[in-house]
Jmol script that loads the backbone (N, CA, C; Angstrom):
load data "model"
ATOM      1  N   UNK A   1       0.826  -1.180   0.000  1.00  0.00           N
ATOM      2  CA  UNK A   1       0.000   0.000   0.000  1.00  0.00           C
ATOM      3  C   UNK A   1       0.876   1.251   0.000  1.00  0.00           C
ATOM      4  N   UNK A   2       0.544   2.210  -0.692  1.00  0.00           N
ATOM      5  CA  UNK A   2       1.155   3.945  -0.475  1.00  0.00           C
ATOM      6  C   UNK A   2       1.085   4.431   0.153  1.00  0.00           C
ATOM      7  N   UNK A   3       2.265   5.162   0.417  1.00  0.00           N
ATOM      8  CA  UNK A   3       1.673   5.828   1.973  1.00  0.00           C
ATOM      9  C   UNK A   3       0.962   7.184   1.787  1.00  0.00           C
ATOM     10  N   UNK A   4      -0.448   7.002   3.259  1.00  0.00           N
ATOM     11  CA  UNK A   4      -1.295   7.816   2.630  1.00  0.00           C
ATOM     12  C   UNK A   4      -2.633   7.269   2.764  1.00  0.00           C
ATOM     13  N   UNK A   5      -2.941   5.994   1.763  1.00  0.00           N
ATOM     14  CA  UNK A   5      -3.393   5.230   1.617  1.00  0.00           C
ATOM     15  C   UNK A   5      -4.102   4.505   2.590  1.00  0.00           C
ATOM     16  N   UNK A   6      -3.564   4.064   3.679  1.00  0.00           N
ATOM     17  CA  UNK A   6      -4.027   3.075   4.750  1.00  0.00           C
ATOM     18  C   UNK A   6      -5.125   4.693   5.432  1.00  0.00           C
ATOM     19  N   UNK A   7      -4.257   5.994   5.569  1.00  0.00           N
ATOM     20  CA  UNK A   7      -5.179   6.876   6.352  1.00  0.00           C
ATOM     21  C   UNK A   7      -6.406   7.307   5.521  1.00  0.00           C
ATOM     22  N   UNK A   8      -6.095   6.815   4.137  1.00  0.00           N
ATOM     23  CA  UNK A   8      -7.384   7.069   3.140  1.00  0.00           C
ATOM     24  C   UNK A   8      -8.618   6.038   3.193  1.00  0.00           C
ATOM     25  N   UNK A   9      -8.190   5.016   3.741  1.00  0.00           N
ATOM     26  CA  UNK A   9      -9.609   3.859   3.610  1.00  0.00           C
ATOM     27  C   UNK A   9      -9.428   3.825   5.039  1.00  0.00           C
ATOM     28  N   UNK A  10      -8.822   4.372   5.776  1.00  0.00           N
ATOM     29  CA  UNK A  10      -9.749   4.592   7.620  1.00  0.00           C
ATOM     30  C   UNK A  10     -10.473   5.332   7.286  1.00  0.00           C
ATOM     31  N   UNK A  11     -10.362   6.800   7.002  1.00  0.00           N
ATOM     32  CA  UNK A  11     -11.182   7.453   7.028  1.00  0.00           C
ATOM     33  C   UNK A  11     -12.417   7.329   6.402  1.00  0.00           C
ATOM     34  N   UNK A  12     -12.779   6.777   5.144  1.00  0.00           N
ATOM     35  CA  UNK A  12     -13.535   6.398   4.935  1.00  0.00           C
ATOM     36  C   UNK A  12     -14.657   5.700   5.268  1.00  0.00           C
ATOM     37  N   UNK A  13     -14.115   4.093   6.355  1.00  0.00           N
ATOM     38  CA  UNK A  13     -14.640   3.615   7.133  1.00  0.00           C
ATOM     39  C   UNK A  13     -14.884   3.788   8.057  1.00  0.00           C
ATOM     40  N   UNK A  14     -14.543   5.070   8.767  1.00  0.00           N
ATOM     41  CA  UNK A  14     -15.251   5.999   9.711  1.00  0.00           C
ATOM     42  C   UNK A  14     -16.025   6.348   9.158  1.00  0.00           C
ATOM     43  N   UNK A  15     -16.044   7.414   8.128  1.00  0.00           N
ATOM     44  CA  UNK A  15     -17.109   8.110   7.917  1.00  0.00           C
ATOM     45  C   UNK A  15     -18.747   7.107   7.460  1.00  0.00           C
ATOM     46  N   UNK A  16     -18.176   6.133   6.794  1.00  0.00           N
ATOM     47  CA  UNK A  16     -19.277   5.052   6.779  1.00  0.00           C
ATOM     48  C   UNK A  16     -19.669   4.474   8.325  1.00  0.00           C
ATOM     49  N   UNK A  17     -19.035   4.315   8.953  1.00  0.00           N
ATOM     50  CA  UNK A  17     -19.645   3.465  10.332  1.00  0.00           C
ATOM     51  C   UNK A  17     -20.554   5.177  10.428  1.00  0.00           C
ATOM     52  N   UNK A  18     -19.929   5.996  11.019  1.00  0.00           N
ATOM     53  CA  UNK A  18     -20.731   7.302  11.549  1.00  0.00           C
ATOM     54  C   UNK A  18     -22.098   7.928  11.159  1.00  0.00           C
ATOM     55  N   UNK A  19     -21.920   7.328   9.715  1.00  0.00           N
ATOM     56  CA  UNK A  19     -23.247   7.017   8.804  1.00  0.00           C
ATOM     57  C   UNK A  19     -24.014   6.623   8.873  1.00  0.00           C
ATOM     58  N   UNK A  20     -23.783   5.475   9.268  1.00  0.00           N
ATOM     59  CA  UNK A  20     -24.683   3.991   9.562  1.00  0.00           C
ATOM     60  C   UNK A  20     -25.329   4.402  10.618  1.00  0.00           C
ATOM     61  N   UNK A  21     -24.222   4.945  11.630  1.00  0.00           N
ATOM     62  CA  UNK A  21     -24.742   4.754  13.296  1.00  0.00           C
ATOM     63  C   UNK A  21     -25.819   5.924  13.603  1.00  0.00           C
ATOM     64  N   UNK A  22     -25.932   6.990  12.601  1.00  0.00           N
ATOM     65  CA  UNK A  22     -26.963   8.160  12.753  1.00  0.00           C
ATOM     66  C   UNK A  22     -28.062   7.460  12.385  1.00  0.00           C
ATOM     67  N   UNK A  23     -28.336   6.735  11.066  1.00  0.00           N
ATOM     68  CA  UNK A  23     -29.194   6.214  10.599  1.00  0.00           C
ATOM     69  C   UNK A  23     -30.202   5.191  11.452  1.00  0.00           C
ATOM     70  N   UNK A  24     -29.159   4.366  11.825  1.00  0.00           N
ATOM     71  CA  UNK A  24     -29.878   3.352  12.933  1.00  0.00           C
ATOM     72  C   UNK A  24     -30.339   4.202  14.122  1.00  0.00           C
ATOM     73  N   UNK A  25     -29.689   5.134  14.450  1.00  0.00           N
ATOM     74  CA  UNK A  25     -30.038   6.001  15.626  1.00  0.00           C
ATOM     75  C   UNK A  25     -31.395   6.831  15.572  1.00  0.00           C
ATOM     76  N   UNK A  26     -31.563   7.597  14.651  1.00  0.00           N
ATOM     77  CA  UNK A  26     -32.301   8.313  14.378  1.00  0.00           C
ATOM     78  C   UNK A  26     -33.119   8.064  13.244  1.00  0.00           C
ATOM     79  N   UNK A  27     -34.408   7.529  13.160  1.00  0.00           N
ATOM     80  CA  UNK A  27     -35.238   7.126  11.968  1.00  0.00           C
ATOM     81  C   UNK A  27     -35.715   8.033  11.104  1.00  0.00           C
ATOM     82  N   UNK A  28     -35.223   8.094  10.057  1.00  0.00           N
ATOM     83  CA  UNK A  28     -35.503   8.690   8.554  1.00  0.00           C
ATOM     84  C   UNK A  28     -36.847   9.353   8.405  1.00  0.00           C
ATOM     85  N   UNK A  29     -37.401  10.846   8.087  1.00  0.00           N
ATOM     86  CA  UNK A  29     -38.673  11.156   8.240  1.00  0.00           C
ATOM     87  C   UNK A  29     -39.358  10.720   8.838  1.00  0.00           C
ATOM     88  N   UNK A  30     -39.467  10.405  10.342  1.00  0.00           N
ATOM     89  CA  UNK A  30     -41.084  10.177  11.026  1.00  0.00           C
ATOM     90  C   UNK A  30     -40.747  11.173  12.176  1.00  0.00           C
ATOM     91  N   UNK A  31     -42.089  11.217  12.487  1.00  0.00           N
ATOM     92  CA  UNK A  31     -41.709  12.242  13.723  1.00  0.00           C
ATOM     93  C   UNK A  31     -43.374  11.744  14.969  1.00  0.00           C
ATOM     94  N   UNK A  32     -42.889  12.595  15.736  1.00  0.00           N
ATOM     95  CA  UNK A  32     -43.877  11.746  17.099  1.00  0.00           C
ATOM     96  C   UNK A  32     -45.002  12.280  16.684  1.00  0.00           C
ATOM     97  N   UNK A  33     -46.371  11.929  17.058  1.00  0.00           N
ATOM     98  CA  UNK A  33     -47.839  12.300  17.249  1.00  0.00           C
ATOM     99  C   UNK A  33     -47.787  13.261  18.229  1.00  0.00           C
ATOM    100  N   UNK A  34     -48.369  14.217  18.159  1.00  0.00           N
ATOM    101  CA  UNK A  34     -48.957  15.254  19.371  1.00  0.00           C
ATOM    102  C   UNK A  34     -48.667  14.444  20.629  1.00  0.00           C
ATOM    103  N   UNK A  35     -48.980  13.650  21.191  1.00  0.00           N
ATOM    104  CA  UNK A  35     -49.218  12.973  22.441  1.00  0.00           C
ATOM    105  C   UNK A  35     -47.762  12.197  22.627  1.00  0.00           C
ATOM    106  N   UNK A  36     -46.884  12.026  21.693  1.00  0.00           N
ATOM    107  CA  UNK A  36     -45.928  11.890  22.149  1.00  0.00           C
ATOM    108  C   UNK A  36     -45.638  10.174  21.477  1.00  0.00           C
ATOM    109  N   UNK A  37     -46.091   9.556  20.607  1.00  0.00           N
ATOM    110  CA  UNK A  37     -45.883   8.089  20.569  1.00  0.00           C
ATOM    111  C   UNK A  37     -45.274   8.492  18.664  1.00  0.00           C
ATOM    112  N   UNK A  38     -44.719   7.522  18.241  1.00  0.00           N
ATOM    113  CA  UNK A  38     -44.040   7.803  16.783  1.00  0.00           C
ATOM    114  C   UNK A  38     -44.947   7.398  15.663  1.00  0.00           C
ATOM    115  N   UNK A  39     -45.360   8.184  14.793  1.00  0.00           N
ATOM    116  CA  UNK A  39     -45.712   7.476  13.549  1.00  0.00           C
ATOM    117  C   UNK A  39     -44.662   6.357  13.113  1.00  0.00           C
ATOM    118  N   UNK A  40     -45.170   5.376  12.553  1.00  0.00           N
ATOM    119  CA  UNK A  40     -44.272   4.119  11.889  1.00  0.00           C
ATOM    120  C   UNK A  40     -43.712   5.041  10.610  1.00  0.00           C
ATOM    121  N   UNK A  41     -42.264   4.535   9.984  1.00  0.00           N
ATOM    122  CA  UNK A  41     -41.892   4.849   9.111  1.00  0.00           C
ATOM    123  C   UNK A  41     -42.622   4.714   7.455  1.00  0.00           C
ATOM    124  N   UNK A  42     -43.451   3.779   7.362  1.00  0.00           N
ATOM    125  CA  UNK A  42     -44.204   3.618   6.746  1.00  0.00           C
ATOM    126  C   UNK A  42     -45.545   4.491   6.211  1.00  0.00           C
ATOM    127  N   UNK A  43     -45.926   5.100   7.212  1.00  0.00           N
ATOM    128  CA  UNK A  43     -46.716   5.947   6.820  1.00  0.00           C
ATOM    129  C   UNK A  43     -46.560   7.352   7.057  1.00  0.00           C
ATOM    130  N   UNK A  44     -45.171   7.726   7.406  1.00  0.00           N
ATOM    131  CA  UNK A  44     -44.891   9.293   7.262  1.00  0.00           C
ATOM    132  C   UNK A  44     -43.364   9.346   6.663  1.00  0.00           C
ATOM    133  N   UNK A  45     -43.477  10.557   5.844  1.00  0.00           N
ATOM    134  CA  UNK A  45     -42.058  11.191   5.518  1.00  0.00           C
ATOM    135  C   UNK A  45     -42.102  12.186   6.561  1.00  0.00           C
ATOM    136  N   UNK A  46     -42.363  12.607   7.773  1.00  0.00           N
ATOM    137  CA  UNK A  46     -42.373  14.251   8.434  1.00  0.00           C
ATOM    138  C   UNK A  46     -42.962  14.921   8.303  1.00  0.00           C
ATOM    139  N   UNK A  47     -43.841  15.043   7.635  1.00  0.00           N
ATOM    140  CA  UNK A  47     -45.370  16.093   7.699  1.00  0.00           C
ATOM    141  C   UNK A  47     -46.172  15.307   7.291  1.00  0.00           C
ATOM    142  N   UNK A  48     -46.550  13.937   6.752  1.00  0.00           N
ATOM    143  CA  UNK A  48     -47.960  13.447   6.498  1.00  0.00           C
ATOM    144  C   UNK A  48     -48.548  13.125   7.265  1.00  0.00           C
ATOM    145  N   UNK A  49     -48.270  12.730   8.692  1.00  0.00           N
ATOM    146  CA  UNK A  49     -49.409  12.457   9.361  1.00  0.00           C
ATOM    147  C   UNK A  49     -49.619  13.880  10.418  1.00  0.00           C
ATOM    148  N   UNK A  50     -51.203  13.616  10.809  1.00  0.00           N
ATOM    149  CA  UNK A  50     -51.861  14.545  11.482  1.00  0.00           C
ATOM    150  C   UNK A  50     -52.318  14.192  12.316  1.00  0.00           C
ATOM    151  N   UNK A  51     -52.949  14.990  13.297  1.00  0.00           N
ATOM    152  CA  UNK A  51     -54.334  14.387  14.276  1.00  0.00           C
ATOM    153  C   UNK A  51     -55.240  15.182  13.942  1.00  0.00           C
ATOM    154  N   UNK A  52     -56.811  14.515  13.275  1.00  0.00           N
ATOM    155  CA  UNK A  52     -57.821  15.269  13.140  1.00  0.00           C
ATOM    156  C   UNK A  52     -59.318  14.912  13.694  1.00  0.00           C
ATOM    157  N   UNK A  53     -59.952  15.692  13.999  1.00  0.00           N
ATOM    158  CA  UNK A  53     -61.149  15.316  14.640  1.00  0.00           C
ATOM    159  C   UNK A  53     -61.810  14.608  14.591  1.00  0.00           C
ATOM    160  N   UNK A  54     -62.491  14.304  15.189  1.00  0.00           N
ATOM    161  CA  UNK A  54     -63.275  13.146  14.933  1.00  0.00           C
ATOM    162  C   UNK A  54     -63.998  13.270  14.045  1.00  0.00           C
ATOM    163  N   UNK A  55     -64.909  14.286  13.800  1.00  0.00           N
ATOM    164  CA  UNK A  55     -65.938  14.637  12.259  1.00  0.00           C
ATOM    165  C   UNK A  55     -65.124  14.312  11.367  1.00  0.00           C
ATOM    166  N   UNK A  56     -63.536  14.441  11.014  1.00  0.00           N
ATOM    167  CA  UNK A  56     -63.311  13.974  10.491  1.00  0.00           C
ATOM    168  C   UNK A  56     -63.231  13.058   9.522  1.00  0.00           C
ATOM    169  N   UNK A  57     -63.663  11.936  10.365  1.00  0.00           N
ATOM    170  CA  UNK A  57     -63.514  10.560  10.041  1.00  0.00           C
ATOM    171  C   UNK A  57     -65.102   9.928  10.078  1.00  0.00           C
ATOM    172  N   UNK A  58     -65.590   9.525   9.293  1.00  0.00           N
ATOM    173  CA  UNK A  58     -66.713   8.961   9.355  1.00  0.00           C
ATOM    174  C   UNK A  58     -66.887   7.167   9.475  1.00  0.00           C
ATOM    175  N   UNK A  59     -67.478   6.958  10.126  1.00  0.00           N
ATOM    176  CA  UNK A  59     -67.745   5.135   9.630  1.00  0.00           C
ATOM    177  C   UNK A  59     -68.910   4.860   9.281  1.00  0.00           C
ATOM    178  N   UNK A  60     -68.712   4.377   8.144  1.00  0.00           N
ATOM    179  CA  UNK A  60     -70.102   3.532   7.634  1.00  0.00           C
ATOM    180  C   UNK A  60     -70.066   2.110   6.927  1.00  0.00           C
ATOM    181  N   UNK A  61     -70.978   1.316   6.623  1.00  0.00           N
ATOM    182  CA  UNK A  61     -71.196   0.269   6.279  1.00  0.00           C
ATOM    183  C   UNK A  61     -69.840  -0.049   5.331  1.00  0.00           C
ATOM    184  N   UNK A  62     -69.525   0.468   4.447  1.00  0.00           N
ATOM    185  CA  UNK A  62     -68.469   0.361   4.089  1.00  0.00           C
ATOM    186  C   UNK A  62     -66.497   0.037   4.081  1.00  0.00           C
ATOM    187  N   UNK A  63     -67.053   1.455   5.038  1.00  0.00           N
ATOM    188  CA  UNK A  63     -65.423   1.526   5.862  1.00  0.00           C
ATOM    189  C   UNK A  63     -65.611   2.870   6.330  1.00  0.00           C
ATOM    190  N   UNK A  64     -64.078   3.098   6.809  1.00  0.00           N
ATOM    191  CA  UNK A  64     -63.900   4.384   7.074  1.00  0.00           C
ATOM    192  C   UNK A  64     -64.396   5.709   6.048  1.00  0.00           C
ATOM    193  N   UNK A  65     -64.654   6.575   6.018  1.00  0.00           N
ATOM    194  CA  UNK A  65     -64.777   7.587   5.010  1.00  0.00           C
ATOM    195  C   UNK A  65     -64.025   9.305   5.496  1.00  0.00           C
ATOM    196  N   UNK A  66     -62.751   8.783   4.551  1.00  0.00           N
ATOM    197  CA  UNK A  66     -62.430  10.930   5.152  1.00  0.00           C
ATOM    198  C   UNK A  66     -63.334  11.747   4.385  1.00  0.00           C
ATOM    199  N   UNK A  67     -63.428  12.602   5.159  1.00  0.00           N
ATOM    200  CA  UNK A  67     -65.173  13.312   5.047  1.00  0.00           C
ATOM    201  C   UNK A  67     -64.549  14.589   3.816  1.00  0.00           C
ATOM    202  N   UNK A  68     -62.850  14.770   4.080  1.00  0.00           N
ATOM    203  CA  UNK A  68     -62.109  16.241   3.795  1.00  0.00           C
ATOM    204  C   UNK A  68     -62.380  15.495   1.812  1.00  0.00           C
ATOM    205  N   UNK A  69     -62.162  14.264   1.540  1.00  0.00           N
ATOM    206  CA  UNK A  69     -61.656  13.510   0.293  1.00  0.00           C
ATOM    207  C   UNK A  69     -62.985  12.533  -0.364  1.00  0.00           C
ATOM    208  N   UNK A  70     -63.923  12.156   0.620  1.00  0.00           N
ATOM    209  CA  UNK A  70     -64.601  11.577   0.199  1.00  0.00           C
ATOM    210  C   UNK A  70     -63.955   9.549  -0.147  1.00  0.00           C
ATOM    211  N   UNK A  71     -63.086   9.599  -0.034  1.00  0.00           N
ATOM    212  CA  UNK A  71     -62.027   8.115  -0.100  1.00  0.00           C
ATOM    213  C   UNK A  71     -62.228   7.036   1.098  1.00  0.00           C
ATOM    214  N   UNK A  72     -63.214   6.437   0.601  1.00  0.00           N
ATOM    215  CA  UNK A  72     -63.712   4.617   1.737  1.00  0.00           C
ATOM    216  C   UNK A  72     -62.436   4.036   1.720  1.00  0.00           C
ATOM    217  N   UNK A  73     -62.147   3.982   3.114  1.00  0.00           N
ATOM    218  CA  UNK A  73     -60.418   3.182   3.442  1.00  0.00           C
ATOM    219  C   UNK A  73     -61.659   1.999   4.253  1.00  0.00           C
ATOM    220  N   UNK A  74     -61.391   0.564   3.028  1.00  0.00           N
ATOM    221  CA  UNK A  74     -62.407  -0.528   3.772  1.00  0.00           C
ATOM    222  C   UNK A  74     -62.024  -0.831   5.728  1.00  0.00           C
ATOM    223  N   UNK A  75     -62.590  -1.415   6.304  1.00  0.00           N
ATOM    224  CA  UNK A  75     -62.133  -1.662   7.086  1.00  0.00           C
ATOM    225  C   UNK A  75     -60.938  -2.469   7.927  1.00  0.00           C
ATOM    226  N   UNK A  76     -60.908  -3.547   6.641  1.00  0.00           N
ATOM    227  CA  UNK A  76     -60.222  -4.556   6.847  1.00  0.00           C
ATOM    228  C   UNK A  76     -58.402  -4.292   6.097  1.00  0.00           C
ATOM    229  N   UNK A  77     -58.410  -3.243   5.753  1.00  0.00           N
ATOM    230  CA  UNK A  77     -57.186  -2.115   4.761  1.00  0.00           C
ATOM    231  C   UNK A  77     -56.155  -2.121   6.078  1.00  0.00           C
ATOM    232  N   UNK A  78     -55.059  -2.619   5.432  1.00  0.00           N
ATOM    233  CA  UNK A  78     -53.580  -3.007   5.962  1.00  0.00           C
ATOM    234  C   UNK A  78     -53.206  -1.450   6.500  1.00  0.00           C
ATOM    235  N   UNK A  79     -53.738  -0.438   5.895  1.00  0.00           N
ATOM    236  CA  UNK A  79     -53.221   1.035   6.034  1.00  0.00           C
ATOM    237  C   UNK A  79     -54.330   1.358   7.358  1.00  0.00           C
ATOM    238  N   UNK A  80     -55.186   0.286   7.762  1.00  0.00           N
ATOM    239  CA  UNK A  80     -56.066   0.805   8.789  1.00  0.00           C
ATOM    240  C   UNK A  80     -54.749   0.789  10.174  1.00  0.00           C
ATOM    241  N   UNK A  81     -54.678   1.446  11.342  1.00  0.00           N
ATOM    242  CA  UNK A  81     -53.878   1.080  12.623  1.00  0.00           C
ATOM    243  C   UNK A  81     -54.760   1.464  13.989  1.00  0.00           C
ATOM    244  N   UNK A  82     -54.356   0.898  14.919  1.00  0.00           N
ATOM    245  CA  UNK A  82     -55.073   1.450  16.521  1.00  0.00           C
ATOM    246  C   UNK A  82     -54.542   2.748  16.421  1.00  0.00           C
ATOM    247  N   UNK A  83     -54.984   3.494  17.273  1.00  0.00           N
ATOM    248  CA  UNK A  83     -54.650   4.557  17.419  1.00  0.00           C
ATOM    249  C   UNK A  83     -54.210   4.484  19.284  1.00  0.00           C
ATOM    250  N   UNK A  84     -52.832   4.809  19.423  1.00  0.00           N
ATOM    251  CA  UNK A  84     -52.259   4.582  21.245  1.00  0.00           C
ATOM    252  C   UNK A  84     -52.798   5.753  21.989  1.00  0.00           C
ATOM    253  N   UNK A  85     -53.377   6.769  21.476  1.00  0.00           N
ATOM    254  CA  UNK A  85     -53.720   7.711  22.189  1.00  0.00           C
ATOM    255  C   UNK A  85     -55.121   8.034  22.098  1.00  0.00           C
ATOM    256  N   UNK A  86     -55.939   7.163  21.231  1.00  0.00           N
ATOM    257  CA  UNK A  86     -57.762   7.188  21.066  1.00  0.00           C
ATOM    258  C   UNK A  86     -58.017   8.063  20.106  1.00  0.00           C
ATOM    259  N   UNK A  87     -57.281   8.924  19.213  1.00  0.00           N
ATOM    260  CA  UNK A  87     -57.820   9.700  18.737  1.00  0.00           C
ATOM    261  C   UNK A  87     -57.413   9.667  17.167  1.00  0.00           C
ATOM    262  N   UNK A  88     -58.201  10.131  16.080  1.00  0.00           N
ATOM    263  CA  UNK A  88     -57.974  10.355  14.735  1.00  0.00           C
ATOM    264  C   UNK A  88     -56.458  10.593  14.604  1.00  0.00           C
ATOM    265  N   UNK A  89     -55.916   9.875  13.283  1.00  0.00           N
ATOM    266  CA  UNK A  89     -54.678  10.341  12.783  1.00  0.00           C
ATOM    267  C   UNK A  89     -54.642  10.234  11.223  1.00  0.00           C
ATOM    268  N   UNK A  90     -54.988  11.169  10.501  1.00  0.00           N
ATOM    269  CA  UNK A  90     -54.686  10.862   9.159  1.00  0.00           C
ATOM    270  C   UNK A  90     -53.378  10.984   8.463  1.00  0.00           C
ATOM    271  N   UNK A  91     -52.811  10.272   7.666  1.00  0.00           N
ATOM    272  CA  UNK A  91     -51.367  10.625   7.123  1.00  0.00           C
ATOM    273  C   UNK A  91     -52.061  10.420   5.568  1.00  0.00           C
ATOM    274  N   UNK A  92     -51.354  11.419   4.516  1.00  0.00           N
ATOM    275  CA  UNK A  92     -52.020  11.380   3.374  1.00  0.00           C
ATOM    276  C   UNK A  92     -50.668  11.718   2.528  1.00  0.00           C
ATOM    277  N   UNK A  93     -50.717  11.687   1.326  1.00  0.00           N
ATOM    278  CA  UNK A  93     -49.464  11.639   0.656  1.00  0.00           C
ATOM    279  C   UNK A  93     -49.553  13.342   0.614  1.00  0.00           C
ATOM    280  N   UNK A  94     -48.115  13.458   0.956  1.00  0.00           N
ATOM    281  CA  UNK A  94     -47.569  14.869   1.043  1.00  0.00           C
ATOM    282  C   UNK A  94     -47.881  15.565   2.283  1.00  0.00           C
ATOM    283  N   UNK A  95     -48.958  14.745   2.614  1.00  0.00           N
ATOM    284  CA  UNK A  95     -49.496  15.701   4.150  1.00  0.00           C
ATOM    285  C   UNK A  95     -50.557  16.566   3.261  1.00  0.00           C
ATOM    286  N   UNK A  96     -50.836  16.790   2.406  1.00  0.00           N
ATOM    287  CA  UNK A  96     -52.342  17.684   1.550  1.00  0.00           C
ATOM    288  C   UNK A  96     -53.817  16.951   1.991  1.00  0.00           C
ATOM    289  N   UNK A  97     -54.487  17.913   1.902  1.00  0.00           N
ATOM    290  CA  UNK A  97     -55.711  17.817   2.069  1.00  0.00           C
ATOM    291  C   UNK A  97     -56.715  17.102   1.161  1.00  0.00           C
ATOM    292  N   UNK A  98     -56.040  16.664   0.021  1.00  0.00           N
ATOM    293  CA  UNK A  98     -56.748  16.438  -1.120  1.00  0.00           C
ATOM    294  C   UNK A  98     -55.948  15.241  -2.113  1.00  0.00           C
ATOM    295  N   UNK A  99     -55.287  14.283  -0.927  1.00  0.00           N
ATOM    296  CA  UNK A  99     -55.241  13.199  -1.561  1.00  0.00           C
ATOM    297  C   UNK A  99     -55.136  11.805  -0.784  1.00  0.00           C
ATOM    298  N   UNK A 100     -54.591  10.674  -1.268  1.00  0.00           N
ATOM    299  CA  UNK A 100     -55.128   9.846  -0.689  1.00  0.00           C
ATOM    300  C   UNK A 100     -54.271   9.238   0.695  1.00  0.00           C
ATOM    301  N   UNK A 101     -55.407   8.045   1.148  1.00  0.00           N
ATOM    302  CA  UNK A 101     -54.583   7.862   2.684  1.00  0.00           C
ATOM    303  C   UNK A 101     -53.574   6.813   2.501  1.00  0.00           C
ATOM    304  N   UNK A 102     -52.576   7.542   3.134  1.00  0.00           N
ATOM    305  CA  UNK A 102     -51.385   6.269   3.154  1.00  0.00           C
ATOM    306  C   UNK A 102     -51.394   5.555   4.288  1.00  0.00           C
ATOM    307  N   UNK A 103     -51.502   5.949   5.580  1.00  0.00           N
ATOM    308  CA  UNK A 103     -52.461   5.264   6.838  1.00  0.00           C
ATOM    309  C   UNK A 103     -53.531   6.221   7.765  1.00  0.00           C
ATOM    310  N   UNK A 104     -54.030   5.187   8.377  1.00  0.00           N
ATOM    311  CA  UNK A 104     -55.067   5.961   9.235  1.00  0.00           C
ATOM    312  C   UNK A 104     -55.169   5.552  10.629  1.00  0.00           C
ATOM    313  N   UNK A 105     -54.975   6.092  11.457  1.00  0.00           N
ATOM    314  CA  UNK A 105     -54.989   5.495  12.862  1.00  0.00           C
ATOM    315  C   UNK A 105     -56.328   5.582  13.626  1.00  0.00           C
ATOM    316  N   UNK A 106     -56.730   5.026  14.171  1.00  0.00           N
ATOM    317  CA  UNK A 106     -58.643   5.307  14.186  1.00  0.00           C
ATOM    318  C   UNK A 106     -58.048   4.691  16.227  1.00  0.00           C
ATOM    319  N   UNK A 107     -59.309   4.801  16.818  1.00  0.00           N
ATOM    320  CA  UNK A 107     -59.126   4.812  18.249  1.00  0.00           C
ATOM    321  C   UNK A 107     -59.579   3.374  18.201  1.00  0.00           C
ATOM    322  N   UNK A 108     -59.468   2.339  18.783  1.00  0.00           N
ATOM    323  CA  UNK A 108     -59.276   1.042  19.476  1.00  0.00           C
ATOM    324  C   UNK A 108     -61.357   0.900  19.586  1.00  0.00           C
ATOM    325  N   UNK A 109     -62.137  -0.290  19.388  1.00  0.00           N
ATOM    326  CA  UNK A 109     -63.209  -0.047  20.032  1.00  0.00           C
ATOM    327  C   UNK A 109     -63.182  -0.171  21.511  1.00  0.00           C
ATOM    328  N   UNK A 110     -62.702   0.119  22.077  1.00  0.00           N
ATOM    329  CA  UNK A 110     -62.520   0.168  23.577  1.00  0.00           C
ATOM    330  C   UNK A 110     -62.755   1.240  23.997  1.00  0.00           C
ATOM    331  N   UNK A 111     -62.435   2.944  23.420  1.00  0.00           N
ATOM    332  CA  UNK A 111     -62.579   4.082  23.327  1.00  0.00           C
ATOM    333  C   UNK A 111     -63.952   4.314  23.385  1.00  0.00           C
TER     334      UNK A 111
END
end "model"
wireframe off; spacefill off
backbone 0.3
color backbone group
C-alpha cells in the first residue's frame, strides 16, 4: 500500500460506520404524534401524518370515510392502525388535504 493510503480507507470507514450509526439512531422522516408516541416509518415522511377530529372521520357500512376527500379506506385495509392515544390520525401523501390515505390510525373499540 502507499503511503497515505491506509489513512485514506480509515477514514472512509469511519465516515461510513458514523453514517450507519446516525441512521440506525435516528429514523428517517417520522416524527412523534402530538401525544408523544411515533408514527411508523411507513406511513410518514415528516409532515404526512396529522391528528384530526373526529368529524373527520366517518364510519359507515363500508369503511372508514375521510369526510375532507370523500375516499372509503375498507375496514379490513392493511393502512387501517389502533390509534395509542384514542384519537384520529390521518397521514395522506404529502401531508395535503386532497389526496389519498397512506395510513389511518382510528381509536381502538374500547374508546
Amino acid at each position: 500500500m502507499r503511503p497515505g493510503t491506509r489513512l485514506l480507507h480509515w477514514s472512509a470507514r469511519a465516515a461510513l460506520a458514523a453514517a450507519l450509526i446516525s441512521l440506525s439512531t435516528f429514523p428517517a422522516f417520522s416524527h412523534d404524534a402530538p401525544k408523544g408516541w411515533r408514527y411508523p416509518f411507513e406511513c410518514c415522511s415528516g409532515y404526512d401524518c396529522r391528528e384530526v377530529p373526529k368529524k373527520a372521520i366517518s364510519e359507515r357500512p363500508q369503511g372508514y370515510v375521510i369526510e375532507r376527500t370523500g375516499e372509503v379506506v375498507k375496514y379490513q385495509d392493511a393502512r387501517i392502525h389502533d390509534s395509542p392515544d384514542g384519537q384520529y390520525h390521518w397521514c395522506s401523501v404529502a401531508g395535503a388535504d386532497d389526496t389519498r390515505t397512506v395510513c389511518l390510525f382510528v381509536p381502538p373499540k374500547s374508546y
